[in-house]
Biopython code that builds the backbone (N, CA, C, O; Angstrom):
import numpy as np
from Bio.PDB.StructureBuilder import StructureBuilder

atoms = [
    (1, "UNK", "N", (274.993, 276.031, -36.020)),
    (1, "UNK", "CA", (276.129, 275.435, -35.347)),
    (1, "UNK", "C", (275.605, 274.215, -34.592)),
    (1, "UNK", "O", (274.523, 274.310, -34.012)),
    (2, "UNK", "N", (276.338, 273.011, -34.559)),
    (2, "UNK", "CA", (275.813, 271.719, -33.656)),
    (2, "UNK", "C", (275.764, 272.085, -32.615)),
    (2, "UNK", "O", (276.549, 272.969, -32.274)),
    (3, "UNK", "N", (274.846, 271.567, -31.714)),
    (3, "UNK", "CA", (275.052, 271.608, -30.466)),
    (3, "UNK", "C", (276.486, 271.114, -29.734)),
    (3, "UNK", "O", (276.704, 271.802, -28.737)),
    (4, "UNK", "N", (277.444, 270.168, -29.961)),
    (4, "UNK", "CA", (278.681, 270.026, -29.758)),
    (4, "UNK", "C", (279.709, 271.155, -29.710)),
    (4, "UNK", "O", (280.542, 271.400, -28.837)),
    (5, "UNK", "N", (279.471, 271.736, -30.771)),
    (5, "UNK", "CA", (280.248, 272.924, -31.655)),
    (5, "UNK", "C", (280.070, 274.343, -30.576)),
    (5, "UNK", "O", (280.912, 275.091, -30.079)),
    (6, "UNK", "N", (278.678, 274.304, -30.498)),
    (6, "UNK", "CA", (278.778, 275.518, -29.703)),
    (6, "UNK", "C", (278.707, 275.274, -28.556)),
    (6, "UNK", "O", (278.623, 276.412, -28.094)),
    (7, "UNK", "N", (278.667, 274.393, -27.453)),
    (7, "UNK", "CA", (278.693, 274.198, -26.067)),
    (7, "UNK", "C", (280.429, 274.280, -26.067)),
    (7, "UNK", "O", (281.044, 274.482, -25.020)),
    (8, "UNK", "N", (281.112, 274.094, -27.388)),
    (8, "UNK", "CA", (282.664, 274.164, -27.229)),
    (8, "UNK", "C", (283.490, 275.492, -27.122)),
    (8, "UNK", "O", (284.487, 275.872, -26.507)),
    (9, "UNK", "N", (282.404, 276.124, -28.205)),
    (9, "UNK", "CA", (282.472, 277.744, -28.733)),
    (9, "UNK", "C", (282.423, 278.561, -27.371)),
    (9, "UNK", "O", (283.185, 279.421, -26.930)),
    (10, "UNK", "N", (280.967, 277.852, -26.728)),
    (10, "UNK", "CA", (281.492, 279.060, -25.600)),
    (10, "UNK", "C", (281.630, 278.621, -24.089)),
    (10, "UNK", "O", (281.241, 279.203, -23.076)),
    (11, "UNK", "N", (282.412, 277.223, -24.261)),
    (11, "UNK", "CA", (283.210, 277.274, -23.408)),
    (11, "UNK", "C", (284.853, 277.839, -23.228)),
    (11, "UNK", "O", (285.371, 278.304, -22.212)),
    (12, "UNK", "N", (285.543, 277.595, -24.766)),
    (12, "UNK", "CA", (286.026, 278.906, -24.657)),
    (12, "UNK", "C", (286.427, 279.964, -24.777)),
    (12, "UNK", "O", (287.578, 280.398, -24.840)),
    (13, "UNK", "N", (285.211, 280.558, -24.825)),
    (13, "UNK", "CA", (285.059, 281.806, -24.660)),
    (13, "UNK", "C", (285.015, 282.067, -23.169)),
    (13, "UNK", "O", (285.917, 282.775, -22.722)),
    (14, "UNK", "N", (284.162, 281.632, -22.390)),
    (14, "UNK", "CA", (283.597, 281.704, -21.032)),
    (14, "UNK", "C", (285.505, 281.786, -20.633)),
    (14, "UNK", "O", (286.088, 282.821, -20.310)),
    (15, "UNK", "N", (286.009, 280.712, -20.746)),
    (15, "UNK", "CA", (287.703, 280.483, -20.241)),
    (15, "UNK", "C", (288.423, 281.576, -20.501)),
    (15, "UNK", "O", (289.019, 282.086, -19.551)),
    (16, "UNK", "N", (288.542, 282.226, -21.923)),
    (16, "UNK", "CA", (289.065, 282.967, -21.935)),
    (16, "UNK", "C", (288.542, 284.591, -21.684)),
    (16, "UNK", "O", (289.160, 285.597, -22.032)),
    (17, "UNK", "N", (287.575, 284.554, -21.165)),
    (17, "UNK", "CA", (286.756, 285.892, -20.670)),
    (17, "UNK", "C", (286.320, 286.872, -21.848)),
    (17, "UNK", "O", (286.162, 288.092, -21.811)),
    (18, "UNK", "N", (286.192, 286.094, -22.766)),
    (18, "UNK", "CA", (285.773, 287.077, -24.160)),
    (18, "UNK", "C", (283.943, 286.840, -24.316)),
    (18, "UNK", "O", (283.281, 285.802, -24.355)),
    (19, "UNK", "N", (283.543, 288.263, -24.377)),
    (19, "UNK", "CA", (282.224, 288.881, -24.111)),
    (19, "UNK", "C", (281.505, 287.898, -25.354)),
    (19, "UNK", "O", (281.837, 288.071, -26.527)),
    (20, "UNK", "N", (280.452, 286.816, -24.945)),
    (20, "UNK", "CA", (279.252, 286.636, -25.849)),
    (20, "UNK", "C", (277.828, 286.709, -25.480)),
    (20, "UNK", "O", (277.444, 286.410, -24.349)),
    (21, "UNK", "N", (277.152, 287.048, -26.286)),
    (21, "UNK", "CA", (275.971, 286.853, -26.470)),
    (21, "UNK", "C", (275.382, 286.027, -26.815)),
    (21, "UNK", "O", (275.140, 286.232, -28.005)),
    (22, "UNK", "N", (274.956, 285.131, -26.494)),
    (22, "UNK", "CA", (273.653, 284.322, -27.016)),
    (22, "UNK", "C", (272.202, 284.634, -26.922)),
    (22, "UNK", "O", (271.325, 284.993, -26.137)),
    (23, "UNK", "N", (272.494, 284.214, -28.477)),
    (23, "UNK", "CA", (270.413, 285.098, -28.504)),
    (23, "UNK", "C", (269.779, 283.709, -29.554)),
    (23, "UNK", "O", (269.898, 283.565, -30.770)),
    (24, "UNK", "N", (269.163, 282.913, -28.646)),
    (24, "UNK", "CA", (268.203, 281.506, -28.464)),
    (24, "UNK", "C", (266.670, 281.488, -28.635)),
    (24, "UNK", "O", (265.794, 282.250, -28.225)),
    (25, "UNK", "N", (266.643, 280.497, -29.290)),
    (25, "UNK", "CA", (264.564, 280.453, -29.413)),
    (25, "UNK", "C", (265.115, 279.662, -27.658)),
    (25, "UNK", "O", (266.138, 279.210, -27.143)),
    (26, "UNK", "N", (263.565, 279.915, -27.274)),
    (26, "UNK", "CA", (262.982, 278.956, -25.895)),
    (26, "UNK", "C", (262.699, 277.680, -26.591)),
    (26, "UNK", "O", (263.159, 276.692, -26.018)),
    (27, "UNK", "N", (262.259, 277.535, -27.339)),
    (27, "UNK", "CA", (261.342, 276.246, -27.908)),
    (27, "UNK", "C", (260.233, 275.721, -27.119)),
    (27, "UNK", "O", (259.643, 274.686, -27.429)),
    (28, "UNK", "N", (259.949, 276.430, -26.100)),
    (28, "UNK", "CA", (258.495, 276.519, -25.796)),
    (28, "UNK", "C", (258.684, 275.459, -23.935)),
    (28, "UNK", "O", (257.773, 274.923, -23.304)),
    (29, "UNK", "N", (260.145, 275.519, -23.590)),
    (29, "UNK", "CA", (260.387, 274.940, -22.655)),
    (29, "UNK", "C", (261.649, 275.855, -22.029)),
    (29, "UNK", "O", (262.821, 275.586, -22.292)),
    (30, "UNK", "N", (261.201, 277.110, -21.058)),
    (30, "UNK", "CA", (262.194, 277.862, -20.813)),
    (30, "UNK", "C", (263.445, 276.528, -19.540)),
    (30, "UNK", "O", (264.651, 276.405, -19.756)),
    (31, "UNK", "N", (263.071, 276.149, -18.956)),
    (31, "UNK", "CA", (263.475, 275.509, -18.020)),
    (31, "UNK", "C", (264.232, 274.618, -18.428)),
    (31, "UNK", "O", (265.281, 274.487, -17.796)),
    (32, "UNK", "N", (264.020, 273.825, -19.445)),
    (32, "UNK", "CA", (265.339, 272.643, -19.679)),
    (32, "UNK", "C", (265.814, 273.951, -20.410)),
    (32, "UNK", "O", (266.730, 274.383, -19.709)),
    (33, "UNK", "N", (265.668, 274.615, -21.261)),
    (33, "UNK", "CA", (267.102, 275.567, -21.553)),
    (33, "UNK", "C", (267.841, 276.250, -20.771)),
    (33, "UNK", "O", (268.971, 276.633, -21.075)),
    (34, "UNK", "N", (267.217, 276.493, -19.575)),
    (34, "UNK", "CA", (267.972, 277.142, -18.375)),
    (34, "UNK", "C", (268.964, 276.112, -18.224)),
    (34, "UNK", "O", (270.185, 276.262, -18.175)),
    (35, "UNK", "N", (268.336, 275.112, -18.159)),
    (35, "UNK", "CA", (269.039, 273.817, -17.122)),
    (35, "UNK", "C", (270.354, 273.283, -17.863)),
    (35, "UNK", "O", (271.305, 272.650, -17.404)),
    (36, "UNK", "N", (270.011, 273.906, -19.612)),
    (36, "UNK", "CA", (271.086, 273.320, -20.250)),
    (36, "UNK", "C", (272.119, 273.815, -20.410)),
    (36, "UNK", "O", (273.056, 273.258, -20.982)),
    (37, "UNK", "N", (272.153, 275.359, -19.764)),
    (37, "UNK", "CA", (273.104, 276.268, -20.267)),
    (37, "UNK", "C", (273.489, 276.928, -18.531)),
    (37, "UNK", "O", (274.124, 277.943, -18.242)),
    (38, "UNK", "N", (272.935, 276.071, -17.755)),
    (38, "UNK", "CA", (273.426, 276.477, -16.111)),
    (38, "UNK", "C", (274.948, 276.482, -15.828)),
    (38, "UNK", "O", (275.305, 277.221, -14.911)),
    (39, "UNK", "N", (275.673, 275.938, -16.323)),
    (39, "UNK", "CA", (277.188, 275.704, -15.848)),
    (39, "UNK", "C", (277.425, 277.511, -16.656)),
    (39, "UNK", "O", (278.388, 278.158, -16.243)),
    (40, "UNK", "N", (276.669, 278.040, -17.553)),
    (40, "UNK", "CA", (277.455, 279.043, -18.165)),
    (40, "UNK", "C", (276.959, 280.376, -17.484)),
    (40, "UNK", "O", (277.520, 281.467, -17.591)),
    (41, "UNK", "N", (275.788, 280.100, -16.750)),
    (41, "UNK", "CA", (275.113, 281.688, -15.942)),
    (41, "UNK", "C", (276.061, 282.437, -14.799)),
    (41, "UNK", "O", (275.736, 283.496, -14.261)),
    (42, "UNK", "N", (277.280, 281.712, -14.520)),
    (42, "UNK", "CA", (278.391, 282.215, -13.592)),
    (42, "UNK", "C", (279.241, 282.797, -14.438)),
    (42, "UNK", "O", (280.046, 283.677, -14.136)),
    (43, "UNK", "N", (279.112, 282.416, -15.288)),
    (43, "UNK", "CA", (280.382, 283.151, -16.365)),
    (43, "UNK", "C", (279.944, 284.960, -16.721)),
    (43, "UNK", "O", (279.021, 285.196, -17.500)),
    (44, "UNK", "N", (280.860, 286.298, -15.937)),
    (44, "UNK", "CA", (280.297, 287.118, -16.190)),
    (44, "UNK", "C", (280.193, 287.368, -17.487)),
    (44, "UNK", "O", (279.348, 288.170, -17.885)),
    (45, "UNK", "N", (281.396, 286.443, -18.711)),
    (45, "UNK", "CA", (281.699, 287.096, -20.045)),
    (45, "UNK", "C", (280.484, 286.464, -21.164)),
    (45, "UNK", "O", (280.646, 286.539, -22.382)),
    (46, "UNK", "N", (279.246, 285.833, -20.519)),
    (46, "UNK", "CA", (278.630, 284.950, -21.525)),
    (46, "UNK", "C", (277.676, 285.426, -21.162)),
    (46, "UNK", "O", (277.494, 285.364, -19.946)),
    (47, "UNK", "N", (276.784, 286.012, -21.874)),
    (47, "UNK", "CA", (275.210, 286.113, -21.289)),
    (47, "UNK", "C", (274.440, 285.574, -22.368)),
    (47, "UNK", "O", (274.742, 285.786, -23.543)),
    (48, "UNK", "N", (273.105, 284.638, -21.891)),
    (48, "UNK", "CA", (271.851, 284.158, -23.104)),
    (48, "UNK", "C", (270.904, 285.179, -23.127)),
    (48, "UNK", "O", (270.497, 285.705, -22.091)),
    (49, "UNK", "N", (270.450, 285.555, -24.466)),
    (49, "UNK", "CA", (269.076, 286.311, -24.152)),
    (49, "UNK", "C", (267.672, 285.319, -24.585)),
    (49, "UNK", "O", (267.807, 284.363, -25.348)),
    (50, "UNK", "N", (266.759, 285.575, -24.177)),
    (50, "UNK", "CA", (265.534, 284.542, -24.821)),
    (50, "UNK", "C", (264.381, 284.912, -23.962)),
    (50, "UNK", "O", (264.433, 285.208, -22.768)),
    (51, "UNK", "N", (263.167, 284.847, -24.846)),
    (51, "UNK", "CA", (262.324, 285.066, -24.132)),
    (51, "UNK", "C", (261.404, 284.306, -23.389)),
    (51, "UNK", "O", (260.985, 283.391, -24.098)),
    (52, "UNK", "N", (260.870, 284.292, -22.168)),
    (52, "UNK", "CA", (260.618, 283.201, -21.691)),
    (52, "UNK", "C", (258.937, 282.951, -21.647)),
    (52, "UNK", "O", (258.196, 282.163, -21.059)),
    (53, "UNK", "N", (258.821, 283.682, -22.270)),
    (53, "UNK", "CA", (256.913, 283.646, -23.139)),
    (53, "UNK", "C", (256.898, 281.846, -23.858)),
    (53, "UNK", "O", (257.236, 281.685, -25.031)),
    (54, "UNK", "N", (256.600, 281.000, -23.245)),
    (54, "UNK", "CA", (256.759, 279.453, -23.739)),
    (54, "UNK", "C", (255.501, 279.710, -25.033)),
    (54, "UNK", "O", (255.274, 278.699, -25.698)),
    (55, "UNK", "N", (254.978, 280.532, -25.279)),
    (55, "UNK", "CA", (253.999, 280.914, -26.302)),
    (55, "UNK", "C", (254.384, 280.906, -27.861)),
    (55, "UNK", "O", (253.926, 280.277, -28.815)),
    (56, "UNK", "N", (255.524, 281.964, -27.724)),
    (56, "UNK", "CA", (256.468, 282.228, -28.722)),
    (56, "UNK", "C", (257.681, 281.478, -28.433)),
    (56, "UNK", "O", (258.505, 281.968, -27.661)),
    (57, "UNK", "N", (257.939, 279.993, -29.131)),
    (57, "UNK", "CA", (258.963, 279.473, -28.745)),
    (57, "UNK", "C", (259.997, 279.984, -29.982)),
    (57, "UNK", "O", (261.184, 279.672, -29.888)),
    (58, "UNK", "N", (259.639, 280.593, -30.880)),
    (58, "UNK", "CA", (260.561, 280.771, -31.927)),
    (58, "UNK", "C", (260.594, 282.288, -32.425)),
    (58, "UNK", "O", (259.920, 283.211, -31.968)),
    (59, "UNK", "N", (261.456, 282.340, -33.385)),
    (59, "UNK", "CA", (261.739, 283.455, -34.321)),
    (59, "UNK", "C", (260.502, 284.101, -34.740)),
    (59, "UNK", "O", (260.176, 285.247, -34.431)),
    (60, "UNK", "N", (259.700, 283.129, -35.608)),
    (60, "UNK", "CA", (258.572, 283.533, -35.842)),
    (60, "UNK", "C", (257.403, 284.056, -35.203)),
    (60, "UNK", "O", (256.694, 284.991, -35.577)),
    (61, "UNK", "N", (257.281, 283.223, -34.041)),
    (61, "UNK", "CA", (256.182, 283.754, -33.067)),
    (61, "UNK", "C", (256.387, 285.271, -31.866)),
    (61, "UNK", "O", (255.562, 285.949, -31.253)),
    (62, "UNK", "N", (257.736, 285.303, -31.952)),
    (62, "UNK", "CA", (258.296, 286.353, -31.668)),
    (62, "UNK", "C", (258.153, 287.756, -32.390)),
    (62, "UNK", "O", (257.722, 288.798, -31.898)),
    (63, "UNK", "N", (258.740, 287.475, -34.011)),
    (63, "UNK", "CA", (258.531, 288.674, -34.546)),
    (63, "UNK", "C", (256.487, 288.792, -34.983)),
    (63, "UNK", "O", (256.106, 289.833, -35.516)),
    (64, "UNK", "N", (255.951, 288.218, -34.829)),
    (64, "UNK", "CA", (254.396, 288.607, -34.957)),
    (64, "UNK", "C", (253.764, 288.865, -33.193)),
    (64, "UNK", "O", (252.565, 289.010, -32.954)),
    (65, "UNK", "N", (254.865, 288.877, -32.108)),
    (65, "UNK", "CA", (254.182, 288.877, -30.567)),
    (65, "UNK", "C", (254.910, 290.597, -30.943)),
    (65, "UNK", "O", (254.074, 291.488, -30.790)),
    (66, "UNK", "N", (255.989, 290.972, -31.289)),
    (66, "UNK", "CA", (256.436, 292.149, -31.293)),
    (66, "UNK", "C", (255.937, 293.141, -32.731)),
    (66, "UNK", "O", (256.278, 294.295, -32.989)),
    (67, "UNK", "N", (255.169, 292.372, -33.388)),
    (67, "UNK", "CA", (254.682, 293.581, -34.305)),
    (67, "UNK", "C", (253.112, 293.656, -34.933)),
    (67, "UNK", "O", (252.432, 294.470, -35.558)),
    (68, "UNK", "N", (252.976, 292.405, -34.418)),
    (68, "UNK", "CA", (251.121, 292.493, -35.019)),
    (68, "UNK", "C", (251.047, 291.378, -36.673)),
    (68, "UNK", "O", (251.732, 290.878, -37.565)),
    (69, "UNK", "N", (249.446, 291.563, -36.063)),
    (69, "UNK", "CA", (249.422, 290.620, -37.677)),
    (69, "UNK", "C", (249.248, 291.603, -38.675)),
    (69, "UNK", "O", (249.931, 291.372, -39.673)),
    (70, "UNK", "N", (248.513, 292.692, -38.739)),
    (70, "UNK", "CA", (248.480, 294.191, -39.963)),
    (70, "UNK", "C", (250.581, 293.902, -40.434)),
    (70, "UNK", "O", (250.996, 293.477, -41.512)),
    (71, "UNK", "N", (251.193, 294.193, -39.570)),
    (71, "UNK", "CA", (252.324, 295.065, -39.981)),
    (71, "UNK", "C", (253.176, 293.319, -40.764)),
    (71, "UNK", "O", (253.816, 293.158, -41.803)),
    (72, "UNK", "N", (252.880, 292.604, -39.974)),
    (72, "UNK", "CA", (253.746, 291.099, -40.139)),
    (72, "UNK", "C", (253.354, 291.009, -41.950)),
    (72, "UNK", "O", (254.137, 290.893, -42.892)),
    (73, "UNK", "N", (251.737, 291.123, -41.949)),
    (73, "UNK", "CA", (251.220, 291.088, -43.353)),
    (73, "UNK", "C", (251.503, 291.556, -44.237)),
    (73, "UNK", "O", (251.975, 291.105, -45.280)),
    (74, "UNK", "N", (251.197, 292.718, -43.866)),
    (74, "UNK", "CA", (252.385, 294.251, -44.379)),
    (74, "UNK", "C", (253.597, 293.805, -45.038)),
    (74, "UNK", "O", (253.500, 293.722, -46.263)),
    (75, "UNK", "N", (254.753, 293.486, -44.507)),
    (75, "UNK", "CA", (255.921, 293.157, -44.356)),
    (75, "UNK", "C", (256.377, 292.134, -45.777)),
    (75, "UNK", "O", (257.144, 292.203, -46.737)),
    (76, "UNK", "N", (255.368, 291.180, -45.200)),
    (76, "UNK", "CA", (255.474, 289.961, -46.122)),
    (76, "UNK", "C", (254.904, 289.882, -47.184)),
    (76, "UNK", "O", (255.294, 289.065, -48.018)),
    (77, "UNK", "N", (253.589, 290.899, -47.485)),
    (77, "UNK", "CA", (252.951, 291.428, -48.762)),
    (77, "UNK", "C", (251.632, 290.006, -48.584)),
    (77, "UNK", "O", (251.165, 289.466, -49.587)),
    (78, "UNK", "N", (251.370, 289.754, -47.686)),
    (78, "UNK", "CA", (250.641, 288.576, -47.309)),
    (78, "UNK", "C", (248.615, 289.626, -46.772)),
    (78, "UNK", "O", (248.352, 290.763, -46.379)),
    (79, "UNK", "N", (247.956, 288.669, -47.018)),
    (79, "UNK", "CA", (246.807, 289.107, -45.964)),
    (79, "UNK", "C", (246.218, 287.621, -44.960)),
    (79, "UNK", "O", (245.284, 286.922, -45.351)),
    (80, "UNK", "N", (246.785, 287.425, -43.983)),
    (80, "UNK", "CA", (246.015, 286.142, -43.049)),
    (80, "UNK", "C", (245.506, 287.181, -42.781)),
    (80, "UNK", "O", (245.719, 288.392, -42.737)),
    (81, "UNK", "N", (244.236, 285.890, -42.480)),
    (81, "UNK", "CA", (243.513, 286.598, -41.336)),
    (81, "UNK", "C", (243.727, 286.441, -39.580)),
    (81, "UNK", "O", (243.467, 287.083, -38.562)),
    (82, "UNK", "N", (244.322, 285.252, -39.946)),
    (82, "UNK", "CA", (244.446, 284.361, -38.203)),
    (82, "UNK", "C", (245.979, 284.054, -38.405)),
    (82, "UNK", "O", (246.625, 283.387, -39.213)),
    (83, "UNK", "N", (246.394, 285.166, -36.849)),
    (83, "UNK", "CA", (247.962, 284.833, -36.636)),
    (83, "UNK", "C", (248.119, 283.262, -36.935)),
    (83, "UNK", "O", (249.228, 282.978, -37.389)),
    (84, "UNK", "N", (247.360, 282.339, -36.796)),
    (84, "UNK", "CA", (247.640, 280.734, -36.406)),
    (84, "UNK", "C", (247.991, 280.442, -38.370)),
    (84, "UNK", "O", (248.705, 279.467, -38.605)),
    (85, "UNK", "N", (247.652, 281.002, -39.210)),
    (85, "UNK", "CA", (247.322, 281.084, -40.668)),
    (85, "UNK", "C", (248.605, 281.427, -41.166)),
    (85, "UNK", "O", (249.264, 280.701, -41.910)),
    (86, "UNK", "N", (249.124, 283.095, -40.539)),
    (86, "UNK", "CA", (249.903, 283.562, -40.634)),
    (86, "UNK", "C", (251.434, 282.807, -39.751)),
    (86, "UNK", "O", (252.306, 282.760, -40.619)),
    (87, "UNK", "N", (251.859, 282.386, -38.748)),
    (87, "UNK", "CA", (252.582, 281.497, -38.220)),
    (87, "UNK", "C", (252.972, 280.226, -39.705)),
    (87, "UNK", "O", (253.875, 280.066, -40.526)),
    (88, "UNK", "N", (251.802, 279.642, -39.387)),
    (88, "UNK", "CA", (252.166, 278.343, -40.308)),
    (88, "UNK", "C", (253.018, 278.789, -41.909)),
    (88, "UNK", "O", (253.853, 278.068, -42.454)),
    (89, "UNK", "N", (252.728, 279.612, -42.226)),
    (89, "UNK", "CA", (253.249, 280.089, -43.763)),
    (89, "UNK", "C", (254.626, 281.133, -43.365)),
    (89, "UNK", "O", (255.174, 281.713, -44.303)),
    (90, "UNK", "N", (255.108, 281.321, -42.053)),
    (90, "UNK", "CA", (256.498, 281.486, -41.800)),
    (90, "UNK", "C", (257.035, 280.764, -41.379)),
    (90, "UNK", "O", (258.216, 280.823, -41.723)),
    (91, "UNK", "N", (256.750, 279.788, -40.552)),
    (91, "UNK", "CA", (257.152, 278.396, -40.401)),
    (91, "UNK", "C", (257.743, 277.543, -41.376)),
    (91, "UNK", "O", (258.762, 276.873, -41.213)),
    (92, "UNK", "N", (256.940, 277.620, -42.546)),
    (92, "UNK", "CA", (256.962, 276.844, -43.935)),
    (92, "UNK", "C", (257.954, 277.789, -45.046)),
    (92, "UNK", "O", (258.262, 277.320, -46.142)),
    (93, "UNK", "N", (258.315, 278.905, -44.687)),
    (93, "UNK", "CA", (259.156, 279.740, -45.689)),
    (93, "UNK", "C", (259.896, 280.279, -44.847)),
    (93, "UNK", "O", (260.199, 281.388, -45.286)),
    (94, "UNK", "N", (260.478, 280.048, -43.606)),
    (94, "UNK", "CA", (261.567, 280.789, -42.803)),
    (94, "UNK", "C", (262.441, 281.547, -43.509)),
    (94, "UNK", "O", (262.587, 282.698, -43.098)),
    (95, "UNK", "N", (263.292, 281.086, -44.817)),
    (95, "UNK", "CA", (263.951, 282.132, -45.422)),
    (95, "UNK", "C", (263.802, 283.343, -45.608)),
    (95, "UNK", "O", (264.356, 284.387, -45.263)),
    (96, "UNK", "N", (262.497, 282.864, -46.541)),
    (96, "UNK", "CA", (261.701, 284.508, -47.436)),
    (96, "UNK", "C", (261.204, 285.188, -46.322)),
    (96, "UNK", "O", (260.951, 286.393, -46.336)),
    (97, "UNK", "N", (261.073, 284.534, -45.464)),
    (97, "UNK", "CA", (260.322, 285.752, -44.461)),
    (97, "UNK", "C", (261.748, 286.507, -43.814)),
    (97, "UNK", "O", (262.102, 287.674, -43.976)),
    (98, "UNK", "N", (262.239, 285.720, -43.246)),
    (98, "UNK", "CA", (263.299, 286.689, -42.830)),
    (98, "UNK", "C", (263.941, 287.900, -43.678)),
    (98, "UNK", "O", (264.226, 289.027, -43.274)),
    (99, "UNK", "N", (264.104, 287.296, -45.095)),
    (99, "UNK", "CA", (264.890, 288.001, -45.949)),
    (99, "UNK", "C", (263.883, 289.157, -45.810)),
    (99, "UNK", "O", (264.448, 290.185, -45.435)),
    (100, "UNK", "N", (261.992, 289.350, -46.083)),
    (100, "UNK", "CA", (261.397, 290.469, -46.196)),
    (100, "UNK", "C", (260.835, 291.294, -45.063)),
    (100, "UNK", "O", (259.812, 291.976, -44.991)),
    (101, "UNK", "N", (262.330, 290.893, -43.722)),
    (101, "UNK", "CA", (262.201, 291.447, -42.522)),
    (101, "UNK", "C", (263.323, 292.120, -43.271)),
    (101, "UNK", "O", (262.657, 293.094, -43.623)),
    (102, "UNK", "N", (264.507, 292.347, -43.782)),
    (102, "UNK", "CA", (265.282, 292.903, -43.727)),
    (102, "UNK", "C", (265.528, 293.582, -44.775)),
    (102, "UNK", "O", (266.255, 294.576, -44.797)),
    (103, "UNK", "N", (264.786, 292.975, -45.981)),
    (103, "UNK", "CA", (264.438, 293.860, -47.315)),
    (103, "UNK", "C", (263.625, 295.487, -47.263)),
    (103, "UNK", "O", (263.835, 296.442, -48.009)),
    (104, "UNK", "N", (262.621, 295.379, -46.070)),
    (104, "UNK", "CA", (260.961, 295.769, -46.063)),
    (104, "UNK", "C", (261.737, 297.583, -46.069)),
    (104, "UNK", "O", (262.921, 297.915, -46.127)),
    (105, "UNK", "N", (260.949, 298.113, -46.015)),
    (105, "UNK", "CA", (261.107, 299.828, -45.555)),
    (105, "UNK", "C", (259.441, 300.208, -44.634)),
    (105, "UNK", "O", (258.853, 301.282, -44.754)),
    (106, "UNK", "N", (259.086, 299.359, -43.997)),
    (106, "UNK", "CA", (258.307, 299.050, -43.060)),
    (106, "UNK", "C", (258.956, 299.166, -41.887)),
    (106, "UNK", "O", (259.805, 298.321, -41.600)),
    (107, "UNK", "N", (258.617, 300.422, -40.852)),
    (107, "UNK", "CA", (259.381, 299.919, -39.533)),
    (107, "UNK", "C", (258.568, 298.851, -39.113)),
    (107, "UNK", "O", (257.437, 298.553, -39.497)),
    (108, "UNK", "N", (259.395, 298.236, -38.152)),
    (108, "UNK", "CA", (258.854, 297.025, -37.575)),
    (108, "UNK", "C", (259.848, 297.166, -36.093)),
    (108, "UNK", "O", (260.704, 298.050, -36.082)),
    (109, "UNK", "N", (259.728, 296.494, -35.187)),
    (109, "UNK", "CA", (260.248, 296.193, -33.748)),
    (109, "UNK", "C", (260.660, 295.097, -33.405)),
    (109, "UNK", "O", (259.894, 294.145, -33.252)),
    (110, "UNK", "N", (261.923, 295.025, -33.224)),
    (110, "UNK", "CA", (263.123, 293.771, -33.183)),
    (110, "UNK", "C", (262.805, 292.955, -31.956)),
    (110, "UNK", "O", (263.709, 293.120, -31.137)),
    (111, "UNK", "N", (261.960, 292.217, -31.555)),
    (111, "UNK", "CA", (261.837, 291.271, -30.603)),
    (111, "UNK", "C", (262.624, 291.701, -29.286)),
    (111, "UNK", "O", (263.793, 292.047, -29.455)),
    (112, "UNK", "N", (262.254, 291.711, -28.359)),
    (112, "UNK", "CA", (263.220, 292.455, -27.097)),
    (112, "UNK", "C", (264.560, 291.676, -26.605)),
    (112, "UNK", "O", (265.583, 292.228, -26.201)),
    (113, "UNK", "N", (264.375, 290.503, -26.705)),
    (113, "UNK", "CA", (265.225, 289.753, -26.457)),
    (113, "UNK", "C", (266.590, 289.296, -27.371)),
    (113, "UNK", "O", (267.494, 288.552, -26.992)),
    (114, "UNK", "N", (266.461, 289.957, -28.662)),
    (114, "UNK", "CA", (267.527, 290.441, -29.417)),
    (114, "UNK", "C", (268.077, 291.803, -29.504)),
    (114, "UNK", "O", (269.063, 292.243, -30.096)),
    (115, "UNK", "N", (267.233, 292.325, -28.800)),
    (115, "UNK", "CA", (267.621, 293.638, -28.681)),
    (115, "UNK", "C", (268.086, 294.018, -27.265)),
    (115, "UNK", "O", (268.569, 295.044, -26.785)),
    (116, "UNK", "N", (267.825, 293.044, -26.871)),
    (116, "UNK", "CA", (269.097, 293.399, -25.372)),
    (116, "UNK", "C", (270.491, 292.694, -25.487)),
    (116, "UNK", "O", (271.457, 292.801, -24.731)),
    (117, "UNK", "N", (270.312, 291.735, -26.948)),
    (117, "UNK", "CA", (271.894, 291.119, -27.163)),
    (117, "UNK", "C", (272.682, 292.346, -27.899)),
    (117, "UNK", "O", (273.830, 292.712, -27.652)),
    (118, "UNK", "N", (271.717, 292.929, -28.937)),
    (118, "UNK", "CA", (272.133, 293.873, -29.561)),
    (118, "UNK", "C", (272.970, 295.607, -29.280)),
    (118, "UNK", "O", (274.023, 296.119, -29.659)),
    (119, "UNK", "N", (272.079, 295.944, -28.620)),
    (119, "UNK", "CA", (271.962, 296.829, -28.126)),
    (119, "UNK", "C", (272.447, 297.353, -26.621)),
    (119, "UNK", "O", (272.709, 298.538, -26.414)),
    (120, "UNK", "N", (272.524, 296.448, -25.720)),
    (120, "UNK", "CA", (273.231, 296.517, -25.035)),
    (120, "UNK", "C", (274.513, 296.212, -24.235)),
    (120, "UNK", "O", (274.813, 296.903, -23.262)),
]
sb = StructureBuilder()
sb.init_structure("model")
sb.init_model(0)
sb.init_chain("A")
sb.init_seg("    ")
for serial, (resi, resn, name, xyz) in enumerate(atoms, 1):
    if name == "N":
        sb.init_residue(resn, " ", resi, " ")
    sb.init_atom(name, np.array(xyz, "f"), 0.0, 1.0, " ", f" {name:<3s}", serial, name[0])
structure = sb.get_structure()
């Protein structure tokens, strides 16, 4: 969604008091995302989730901070040796990897910060 699109989306929502979630990469700068989404932290019906580890600014660095490089490898039918190895080749195939997060019969552990959009 553009950034236009959704600063519209949930404004109103926020107006009309209908419950969202937002679940956001950091991009490795928790603070201007705070700063960008401040007019919406009063709104009880909108909450962001994200994690504020500036380490893991993304999807990717997230699901290998919440499951390891064995299981990530696992997953993807891959062997890195170096998360930094392993990163770059989900970076570069974001699709397929996701898709063999959701294909796998591997448990694995949903990043926490989607799982408090989820789940709670």
């Amino acid at each position: 969604m553009s950034s236009l699109a959704f600063k519209r989306f949930i404004d109103i929502a926020a107006l009309l008091s209908i419950e969202v979630e937002v679940v956001t990469d950091n991009d490795g700068d928790v603070s201007r995302l705070e700063n960008r989404y401040k007019d919406y932290f009063n709104f009880p019906s909108v909450d962001f989730e994200y994690d504020n580890d500036e380490t893991a600014k993304t999807l990717e660095p997230q699901l290998l901070k919440s499951n390891g490089l064995e299981i990530v490898n696992s997953i993807l039918g891959k062997s890195f040796q170096t998360e930094g190895d392993l990163l770059s080749f989900m970076a570069e195939n974001k699709t397929e990897c996701a898709l063999k997060f959701f294909e796998t019969d591997i448990s694995w552990s949903v990043p926490t910060y989607i799982k408090n959009a989820v789940y709670e």
